[in-house]
FIFI-964925 format. One record per residue (C-alpha): residue number from 1; residue in one letter; chain; x negated, y negated, z negated. Coordinates in nm, 2 decimals. Last residue first. Layout:
BEGIN
  num  residu  chaine       u       v       w
  NUM       A       A       X       Y       Z
...
% end
This chain:
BEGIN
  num  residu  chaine       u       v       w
  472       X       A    0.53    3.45   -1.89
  471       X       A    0.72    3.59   -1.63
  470       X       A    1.00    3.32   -1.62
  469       X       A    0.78    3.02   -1.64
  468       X       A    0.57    3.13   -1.36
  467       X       A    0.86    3.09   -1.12
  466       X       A    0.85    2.75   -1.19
  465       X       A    0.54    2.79   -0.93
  464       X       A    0.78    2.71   -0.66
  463       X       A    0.67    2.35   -0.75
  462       X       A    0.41    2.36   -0.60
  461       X       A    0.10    2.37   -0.82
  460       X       A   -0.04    2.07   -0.97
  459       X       A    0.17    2.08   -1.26
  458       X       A    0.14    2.48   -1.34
  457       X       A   -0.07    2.45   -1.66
  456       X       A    0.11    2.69   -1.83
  455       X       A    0.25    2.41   -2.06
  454       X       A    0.41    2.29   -1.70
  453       X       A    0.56    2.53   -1.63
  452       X       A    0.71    2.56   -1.99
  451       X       A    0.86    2.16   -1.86
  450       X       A    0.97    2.33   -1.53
  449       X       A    1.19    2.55   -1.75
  448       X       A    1.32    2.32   -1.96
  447       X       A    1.43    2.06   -1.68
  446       X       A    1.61    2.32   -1.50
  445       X       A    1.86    2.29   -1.82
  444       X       A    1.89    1.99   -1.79
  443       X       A    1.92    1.96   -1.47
  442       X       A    2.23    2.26   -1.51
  441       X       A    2.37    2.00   -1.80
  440       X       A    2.38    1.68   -1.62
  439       X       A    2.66    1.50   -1.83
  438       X       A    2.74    1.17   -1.73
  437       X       A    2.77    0.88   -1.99
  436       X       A    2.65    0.67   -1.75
  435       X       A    2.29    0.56   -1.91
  434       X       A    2.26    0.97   -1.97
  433       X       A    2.34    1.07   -1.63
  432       X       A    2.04    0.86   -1.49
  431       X       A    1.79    0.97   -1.79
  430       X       A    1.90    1.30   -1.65
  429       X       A    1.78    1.22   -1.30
  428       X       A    1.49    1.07   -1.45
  427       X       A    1.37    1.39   -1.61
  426       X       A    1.47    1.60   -1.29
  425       X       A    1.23    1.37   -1.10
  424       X       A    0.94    1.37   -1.35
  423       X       A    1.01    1.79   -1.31
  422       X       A    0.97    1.74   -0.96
  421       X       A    0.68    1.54   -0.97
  420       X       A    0.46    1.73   -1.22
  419       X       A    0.61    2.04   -0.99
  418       X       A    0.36    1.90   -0.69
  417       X       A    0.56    1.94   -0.34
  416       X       A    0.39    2.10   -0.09
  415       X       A    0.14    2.24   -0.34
  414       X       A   -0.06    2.56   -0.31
  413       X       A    0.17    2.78   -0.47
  412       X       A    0.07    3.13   -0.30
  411       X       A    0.17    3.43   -0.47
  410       X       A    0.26    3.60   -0.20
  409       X       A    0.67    3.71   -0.32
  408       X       A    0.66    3.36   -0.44
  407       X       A    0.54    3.14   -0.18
  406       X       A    0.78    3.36    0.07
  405       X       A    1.07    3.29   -0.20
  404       X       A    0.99    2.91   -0.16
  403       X       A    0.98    2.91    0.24
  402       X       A    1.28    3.07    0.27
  401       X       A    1.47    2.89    0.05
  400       X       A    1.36    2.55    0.15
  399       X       A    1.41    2.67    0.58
  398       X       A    1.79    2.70    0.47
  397       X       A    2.02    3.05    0.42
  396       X       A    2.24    2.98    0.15
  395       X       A    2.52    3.11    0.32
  394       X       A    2.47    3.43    0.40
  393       X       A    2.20    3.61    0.59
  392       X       A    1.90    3.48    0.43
  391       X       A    1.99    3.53    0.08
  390       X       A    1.98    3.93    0.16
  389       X       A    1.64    3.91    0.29
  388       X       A    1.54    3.74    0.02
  387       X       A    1.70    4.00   -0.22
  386       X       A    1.51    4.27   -0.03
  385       X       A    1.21    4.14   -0.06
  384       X       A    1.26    4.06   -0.45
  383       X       A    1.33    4.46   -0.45
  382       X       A    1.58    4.58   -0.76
  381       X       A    1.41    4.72   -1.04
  380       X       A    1.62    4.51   -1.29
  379       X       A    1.30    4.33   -1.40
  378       X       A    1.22    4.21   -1.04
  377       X       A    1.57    4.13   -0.94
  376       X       A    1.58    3.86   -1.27
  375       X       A    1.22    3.72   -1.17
  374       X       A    1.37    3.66   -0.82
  373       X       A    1.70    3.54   -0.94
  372       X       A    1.50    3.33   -1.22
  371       X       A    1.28    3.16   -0.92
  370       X       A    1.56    3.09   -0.70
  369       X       A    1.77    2.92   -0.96
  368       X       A    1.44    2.73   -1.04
  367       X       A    1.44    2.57   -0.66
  366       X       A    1.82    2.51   -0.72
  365       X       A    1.77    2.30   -1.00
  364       X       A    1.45    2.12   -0.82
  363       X       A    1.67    2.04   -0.53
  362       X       A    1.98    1.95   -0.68
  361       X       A    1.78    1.69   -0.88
  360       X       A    1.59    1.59   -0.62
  359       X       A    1.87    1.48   -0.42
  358       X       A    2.04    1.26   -0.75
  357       X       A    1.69    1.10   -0.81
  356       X       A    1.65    0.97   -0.44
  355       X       A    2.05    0.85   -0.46
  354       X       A    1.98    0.67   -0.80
  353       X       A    1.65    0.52   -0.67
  352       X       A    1.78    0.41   -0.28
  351       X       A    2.07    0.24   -0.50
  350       X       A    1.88    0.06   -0.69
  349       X       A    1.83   -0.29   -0.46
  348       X       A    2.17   -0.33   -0.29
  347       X       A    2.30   -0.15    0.00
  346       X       A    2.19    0.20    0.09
  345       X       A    2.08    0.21    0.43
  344       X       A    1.98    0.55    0.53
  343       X       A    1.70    0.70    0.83
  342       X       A    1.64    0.99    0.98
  341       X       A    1.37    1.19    1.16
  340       X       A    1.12    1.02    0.98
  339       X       A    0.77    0.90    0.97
  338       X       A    0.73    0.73    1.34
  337       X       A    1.13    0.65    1.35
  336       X       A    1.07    0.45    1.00
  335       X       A    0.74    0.29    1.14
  334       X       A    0.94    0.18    1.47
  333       X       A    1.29    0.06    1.23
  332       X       A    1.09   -0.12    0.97
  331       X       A    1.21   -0.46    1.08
  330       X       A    1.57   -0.32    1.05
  329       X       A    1.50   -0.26    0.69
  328       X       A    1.32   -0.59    0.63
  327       X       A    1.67   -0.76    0.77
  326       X       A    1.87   -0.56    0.53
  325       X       A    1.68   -0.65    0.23
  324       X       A    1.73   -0.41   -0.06
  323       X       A    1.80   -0.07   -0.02
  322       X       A    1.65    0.26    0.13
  321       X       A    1.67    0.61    0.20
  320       X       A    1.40    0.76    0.44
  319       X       A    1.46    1.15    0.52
  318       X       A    1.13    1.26    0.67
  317       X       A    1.05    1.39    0.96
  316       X       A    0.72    1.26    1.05
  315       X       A    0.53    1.65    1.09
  314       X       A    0.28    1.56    0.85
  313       X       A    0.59    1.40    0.58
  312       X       A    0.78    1.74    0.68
  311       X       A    0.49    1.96    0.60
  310       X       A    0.39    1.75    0.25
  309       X       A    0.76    1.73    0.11
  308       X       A    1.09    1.61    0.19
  307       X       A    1.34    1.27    0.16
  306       X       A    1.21    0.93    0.15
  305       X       A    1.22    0.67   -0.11
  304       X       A    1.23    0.32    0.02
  303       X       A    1.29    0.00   -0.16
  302       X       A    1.29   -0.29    0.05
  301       X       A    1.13   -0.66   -0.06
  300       X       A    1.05   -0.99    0.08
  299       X       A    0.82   -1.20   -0.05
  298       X       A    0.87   -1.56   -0.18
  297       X       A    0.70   -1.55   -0.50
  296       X       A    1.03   -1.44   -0.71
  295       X       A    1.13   -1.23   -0.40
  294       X       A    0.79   -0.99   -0.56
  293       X       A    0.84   -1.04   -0.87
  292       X       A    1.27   -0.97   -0.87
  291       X       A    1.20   -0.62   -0.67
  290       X       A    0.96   -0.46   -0.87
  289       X       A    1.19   -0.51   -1.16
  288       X       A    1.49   -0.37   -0.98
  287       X       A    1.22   -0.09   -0.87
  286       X       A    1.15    0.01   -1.20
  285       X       A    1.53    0.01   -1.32
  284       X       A    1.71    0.20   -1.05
  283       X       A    1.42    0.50   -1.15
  282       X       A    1.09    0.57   -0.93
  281       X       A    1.05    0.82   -0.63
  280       X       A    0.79    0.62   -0.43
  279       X       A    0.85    0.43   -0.07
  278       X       A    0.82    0.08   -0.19
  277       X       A    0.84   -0.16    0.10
  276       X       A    0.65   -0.52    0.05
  275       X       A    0.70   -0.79    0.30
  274       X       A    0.52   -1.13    0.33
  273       X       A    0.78   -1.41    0.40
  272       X       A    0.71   -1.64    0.12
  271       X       A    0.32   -1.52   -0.04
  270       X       A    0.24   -1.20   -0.18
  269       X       A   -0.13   -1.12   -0.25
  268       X       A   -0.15   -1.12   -0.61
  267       X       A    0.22   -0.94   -0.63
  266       X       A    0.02   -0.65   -0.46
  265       X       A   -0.23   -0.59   -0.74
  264       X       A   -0.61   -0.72   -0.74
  263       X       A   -0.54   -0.64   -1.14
  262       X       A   -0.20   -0.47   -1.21
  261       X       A    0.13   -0.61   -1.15
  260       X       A    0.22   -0.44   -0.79
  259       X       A    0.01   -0.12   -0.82
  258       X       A    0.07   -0.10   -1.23
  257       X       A    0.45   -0.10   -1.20
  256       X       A    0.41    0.15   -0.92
  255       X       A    0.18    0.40   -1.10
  254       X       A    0.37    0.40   -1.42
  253       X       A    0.74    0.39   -1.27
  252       X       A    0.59    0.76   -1.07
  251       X       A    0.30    0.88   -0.85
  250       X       A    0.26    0.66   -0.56
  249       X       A    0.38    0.55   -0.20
  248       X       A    0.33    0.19   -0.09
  247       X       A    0.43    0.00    0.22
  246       X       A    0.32   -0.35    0.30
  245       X       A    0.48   -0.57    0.59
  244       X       A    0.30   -0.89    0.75
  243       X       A   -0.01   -0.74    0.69
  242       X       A   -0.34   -0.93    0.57
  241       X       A   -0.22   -1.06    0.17
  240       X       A   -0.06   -0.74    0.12
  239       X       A   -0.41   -0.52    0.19
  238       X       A   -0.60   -0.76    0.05
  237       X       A   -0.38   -0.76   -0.28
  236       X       A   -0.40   -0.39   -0.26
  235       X       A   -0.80   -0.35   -0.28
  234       X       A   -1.08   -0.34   -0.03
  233       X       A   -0.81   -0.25    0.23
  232       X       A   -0.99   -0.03    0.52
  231       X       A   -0.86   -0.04    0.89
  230       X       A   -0.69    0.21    1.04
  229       X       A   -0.81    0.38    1.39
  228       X       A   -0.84    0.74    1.32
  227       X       A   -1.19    0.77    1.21
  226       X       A   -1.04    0.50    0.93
  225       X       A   -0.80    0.72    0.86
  224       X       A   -1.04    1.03    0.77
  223       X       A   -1.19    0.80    0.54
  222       X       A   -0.94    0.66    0.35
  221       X       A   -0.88    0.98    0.13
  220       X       A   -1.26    0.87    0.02
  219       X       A   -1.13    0.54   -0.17
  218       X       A   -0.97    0.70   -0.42
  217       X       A   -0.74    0.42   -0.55
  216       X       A   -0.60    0.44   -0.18
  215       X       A   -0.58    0.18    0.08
  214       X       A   -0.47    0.12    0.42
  213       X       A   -0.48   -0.12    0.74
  212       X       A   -0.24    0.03    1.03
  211       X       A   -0.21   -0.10    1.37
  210       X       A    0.13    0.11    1.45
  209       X       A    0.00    0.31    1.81
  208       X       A    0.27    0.63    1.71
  207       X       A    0.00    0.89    1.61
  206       X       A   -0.14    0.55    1.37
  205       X       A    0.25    0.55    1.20
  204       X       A    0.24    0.98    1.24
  203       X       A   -0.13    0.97    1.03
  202       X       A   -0.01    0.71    0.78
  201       X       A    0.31    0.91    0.71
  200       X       A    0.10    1.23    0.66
  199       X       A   -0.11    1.05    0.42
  198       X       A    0.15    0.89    0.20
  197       X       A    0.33    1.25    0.13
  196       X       A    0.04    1.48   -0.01
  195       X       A   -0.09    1.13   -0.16
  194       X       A   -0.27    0.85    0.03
  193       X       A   -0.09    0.54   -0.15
  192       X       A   -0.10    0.16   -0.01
  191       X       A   -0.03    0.14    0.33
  190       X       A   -0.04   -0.25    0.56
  189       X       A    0.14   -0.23    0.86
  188       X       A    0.03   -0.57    1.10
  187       X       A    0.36   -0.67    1.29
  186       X       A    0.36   -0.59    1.68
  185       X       A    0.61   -0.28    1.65
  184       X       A    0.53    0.01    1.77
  183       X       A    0.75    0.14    2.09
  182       X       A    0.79    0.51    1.96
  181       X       A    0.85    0.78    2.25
  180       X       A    1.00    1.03    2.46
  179       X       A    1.12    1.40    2.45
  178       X       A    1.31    1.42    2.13
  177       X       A    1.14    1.56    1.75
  176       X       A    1.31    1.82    1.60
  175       X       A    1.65    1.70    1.35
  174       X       A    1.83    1.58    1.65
  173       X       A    1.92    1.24    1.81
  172       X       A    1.72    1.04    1.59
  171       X       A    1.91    0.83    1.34
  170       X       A    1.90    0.51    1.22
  169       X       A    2.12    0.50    0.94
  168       X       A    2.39    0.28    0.75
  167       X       A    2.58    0.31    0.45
  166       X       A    2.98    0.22    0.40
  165       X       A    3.08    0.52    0.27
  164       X       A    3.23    0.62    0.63
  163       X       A    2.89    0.60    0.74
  162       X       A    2.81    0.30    1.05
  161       X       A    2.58    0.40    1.30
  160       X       A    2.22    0.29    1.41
  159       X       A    2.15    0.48    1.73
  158       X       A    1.93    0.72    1.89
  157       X       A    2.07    0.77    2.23
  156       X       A    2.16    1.11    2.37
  155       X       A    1.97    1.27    2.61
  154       X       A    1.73    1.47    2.44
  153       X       A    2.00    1.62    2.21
  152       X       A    2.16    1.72    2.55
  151       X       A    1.87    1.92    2.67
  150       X       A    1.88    2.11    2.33
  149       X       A    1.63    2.07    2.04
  148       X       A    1.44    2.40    1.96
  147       X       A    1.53    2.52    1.58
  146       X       A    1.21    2.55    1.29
  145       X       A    0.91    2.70    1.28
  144       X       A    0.63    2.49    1.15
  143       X       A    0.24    2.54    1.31
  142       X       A    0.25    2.19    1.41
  141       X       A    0.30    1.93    1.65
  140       X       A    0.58    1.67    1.62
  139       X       A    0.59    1.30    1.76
  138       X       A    0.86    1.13    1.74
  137       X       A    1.19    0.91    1.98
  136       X       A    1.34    0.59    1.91
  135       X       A    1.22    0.32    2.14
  134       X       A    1.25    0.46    2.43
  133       X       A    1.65    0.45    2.40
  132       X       A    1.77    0.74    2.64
  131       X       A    2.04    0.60    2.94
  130       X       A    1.90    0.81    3.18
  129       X       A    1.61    1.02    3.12
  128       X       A    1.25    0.93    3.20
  127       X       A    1.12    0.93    3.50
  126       X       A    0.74    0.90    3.49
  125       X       A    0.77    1.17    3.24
  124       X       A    0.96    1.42    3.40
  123       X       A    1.32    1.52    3.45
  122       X       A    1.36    1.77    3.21
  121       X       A    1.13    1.97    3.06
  120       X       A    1.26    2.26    3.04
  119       X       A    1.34    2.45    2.72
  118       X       A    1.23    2.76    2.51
  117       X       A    1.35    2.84    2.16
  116       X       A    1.11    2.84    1.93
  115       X       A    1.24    2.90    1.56
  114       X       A    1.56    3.08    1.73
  113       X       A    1.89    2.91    1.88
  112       X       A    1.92    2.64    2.14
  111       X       A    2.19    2.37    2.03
  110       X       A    2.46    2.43    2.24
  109       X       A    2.44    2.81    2.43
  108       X       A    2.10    2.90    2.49
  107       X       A    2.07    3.23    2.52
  106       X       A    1.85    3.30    2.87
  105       X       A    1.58    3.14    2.71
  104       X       A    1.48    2.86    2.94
  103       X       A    1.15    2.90    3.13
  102       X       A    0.92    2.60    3.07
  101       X       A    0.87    2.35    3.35
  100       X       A    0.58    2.09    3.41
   99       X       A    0.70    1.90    3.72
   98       X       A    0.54    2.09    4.01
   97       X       A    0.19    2.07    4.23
   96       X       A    0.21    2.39    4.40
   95       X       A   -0.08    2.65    4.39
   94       X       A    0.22    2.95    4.26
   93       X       A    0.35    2.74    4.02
   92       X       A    0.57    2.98    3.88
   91       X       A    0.30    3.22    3.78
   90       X       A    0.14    2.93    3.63
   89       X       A    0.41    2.82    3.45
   88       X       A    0.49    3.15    3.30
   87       X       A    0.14    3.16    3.18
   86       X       A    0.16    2.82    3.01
   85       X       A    0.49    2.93    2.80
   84       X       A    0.30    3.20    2.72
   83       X       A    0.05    2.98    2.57
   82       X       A    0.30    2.83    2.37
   81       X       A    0.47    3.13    2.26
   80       X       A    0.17    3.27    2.13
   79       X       A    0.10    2.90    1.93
   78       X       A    0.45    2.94    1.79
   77       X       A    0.37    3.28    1.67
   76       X       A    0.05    3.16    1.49
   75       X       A   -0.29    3.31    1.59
   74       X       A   -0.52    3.05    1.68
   73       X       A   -0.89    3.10    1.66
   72       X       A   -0.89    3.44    1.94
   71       X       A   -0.66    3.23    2.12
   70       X       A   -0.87    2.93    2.16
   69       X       A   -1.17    3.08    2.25
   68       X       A   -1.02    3.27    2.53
   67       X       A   -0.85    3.02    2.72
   66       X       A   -1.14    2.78    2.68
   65       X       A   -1.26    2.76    3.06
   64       X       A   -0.89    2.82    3.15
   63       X       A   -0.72    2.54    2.98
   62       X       A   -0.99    2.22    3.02
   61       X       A   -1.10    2.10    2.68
   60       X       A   -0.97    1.75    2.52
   59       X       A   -1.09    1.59    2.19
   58       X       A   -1.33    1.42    2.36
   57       X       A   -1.06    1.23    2.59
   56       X       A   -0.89    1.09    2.34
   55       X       A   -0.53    1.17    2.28
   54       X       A   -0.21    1.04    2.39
   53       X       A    0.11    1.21    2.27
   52       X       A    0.38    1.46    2.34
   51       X       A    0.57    1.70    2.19
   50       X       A    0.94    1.87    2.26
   49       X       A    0.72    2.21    2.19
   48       X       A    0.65    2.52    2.39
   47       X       A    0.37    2.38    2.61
   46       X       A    0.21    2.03    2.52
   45       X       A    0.25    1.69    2.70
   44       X       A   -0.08    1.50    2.68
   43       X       A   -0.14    1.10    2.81
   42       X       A   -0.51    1.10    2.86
   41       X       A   -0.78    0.89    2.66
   40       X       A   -1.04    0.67    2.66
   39       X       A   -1.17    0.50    2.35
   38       X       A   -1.03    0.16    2.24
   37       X       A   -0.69    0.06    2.27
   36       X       A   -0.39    0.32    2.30
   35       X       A   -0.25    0.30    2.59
   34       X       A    0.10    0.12    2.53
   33       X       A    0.45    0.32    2.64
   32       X       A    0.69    0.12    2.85
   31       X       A    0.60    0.32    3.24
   30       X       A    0.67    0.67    3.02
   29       X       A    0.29    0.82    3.05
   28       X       A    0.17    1.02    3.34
   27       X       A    0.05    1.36    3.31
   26       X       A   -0.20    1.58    3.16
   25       X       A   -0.08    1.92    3.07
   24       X       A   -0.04    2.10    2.77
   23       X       A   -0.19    2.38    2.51
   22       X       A   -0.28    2.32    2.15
   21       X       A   -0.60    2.28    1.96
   20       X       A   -0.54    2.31    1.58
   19       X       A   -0.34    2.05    1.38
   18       X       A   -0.56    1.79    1.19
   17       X       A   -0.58    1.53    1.41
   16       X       A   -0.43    1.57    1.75
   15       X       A   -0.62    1.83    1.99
   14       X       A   -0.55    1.90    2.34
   13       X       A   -0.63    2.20    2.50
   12       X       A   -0.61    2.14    2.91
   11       X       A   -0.36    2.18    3.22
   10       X       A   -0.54    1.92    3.47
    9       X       A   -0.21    1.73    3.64
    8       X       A   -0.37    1.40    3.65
    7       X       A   -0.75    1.43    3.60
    6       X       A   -1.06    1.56    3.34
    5       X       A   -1.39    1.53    3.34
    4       X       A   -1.49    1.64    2.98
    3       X       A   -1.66    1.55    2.64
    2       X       A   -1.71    1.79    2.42
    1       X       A   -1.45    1.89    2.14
% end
């Protein structure tokens, strides 16, 4: 976008990365949130979403000189309601300078129901709302539908709170992202890992004004980072031995073994109080021996699997589960909050593993469940449509199922979730059972059919591509 003359109150199209222009209104930041250093910029807050976030000034365009353009490009429904939400502004403007305000749908009753239920913003930006923590709050733009926060989600604190099981989570206040901000933390964020998941965590720690220094074996996938604002890492030992706390997000127990122990690895760079936090899906006895090298040089160490897939990881909310030191944990808490809508504290090293490996197994079963009751409906004559439909009003209605029946029914398995991974996932998850004595039949039994999946030569398809398996 070209470079424009822009002011306080200037309704523009504002664009963030890789999501498409979107429509807001320049206005004044919360009085605790940093500028961003380097180019100019304006503080945005976008129309029909509980978003907001700075962004340079070249990649904004005034609203009604590019009105046009940008809807014949952008055709989503949440992008419509958007720029409806702009019109009914206007007309409610009437010349006046006013707070930006957003009609309320006339049903919302509690938490506001529908994929884009519209909301107020309420009271404005350079008064922000009573008793909210500024420190907790994301970022979300994207083309996703999924349930409108209430006013008095916005309102509530985020808070660390104490489980019944004896766990403990920082939590946002609801599962979109709230009106405010992230205060980054001062400590230099090292990133090892730019998979489908590592890269949208980078993007919402930079979004959120983390100084971020990164590195991925393919060193291309660090480009559009470093147009971002990260710094490049020549290799991972550099990368541990600049940053007060590393993260790391790879493949499997092979890829994470060899990232810490291999040559130029992280345990090279780790001296007493440099931090390391291993966000892959790996089994209790990879990251137990993770943990001992790197405390046995003086470093500190979390484990840290999160909870989702590529869309939820872009759109920072993850689940993060993790174990190990309690004090690195709560020195995560900004970069957590930037990645994640919510955030578990298991206990000891391990337990972040066994928990990861326990959710992905119920996932992946149920994920080829779906795929042989479509497959089943199909050669039965009955419509796969119709059964999605029907799934959709009971109880095992969820944004997963929907989304994996729609990749289904059009054919589309472009990965959000690779099925390598979720098979590896249901492999360790038995392995799990097995070292207990616990059976895990249904896993085992999912396990078989991603593993034909795989002989089709499915693994780097989403994992909705199980499907495959049952009409082959």
């Amino acid at each position: 976008m070209a470079t424009v003359s822009l002011r306080l109150g200037d309704l523009v199209w504002g664009k963030l990365g890789r999501y498409p222009p979107w429509p807001g209104k320049i206005v004044n930041p919360p009085k605790d949130l940093k500028k961003p250093r380097g180019k100019k910029c304006f503080f945005v807050k976008f129309f029909g979403t509980e978003d907001h976030a700075w962004i340079k000034v070249e990649q904004l365009k005034p609203y009604h000189a590019h009105k046009e353009e940008m809807i014949k490009i952008n055709k989503g429904k949440r992008f419509q309601q958007a720029v409806d939400a702009v019109e009914e502004f206007l007309r409610r403007a009437k010349g006046k300078d006013q707070d930006l305000t957003i009609p309320e749908s006339s049903t919302v009753k509690g938490v506001m129901a529908g994929p884009m239920a519209a909301f107020k913003w309420q009271p404005t930006v350079s008064e922000p709302v009573k008793d909210a923590d500024p420190h907790f709050h994301h970022f979300l733009l994207s083309q996703t539908e999924k349930p409108a926060v209430c006013y008095q989600a916005i309102t509530k604190k985020l808070k660390i709170c104490e489980e019944e099981t004896g766990s403990t989570s920082i939590q946002a206040a609801d599962s979109t992202a709230v009106n405010g901000s992230i205060t980054p933390t001062d400590k230099k964020i090292g990133f090892l890992g730019l998979g489908l998941m590592g890269s949208g965590i980078v993007s919402n720690l930079l979004k959120m004004g983390h100084t971020v220094t990164v590195w991925n074996r393919t060193a291309e996938k660090c480009d559009l980072f470093i147009q971002e604002g990260a710094r490049l890492g020549r290799t991972p030992a550099e990368v541990v031995s600049t940053c007060d706390i590393t993260f790391a997000c790879v493949s499997d127990p092979k890829a994470a073994k060899d990232l810490v122990l291999g040559p130029s690895g992280v345990l090279q760079g780790i001296r007493p109080g440099k931090c390391y936090v291993d966000m892959s899906t790996v089994d209790a006895d990879t990251v137990t021996e993770l943990a001992q090298v790197i405390v046995s040089r003086g470093g500190r160490f979390l484990e840290a699997p999160v909870s989702g897939n590529q869309q939820l990881s872009n759109d920072g909310m993850l689940v993060i589960l993790a174990a190990g030191d309690r004090g690195l944990y709560e020195d995560c808490s900004s970069c957590f909050q930037a990645m994640g809508k919510t955030s578990f504290f298991l206990g000891e090293v391990g337990n972040a593993a066994k928990m990861m490996l326990i959710v992905n197994m119920v996932q992946g079963s149920f994920m080829a469940t779906i795929a042989e009751g479509l497959t089943l409906a199909q050669v039965t004559g009955q419509s796969q449509q119709t059964l999605l439909d029907i799934l959709n009003q009971g109880q095992l209605a969820s944004i997963f199922l929907d989304q994996k029946c729609q990749n289904i029914l059009q054919g589309n398995f472009k990965p959000d979730f690779y099925l390598k991974y979720i098979q590896k996932d249901l492999r360790l998850a038995i392995a799990l059972g097995d070292a207990v004595n616990h059976p895990t039949p249904m896993a085992a039994a999912a396990n078989e059919v991603y593993k034909r999946a795989k002989a089709l030569d499915q693994s780097d398809n989403d994992m909705s591509a199980v499907y495959r398996a049952y009409i082959h």
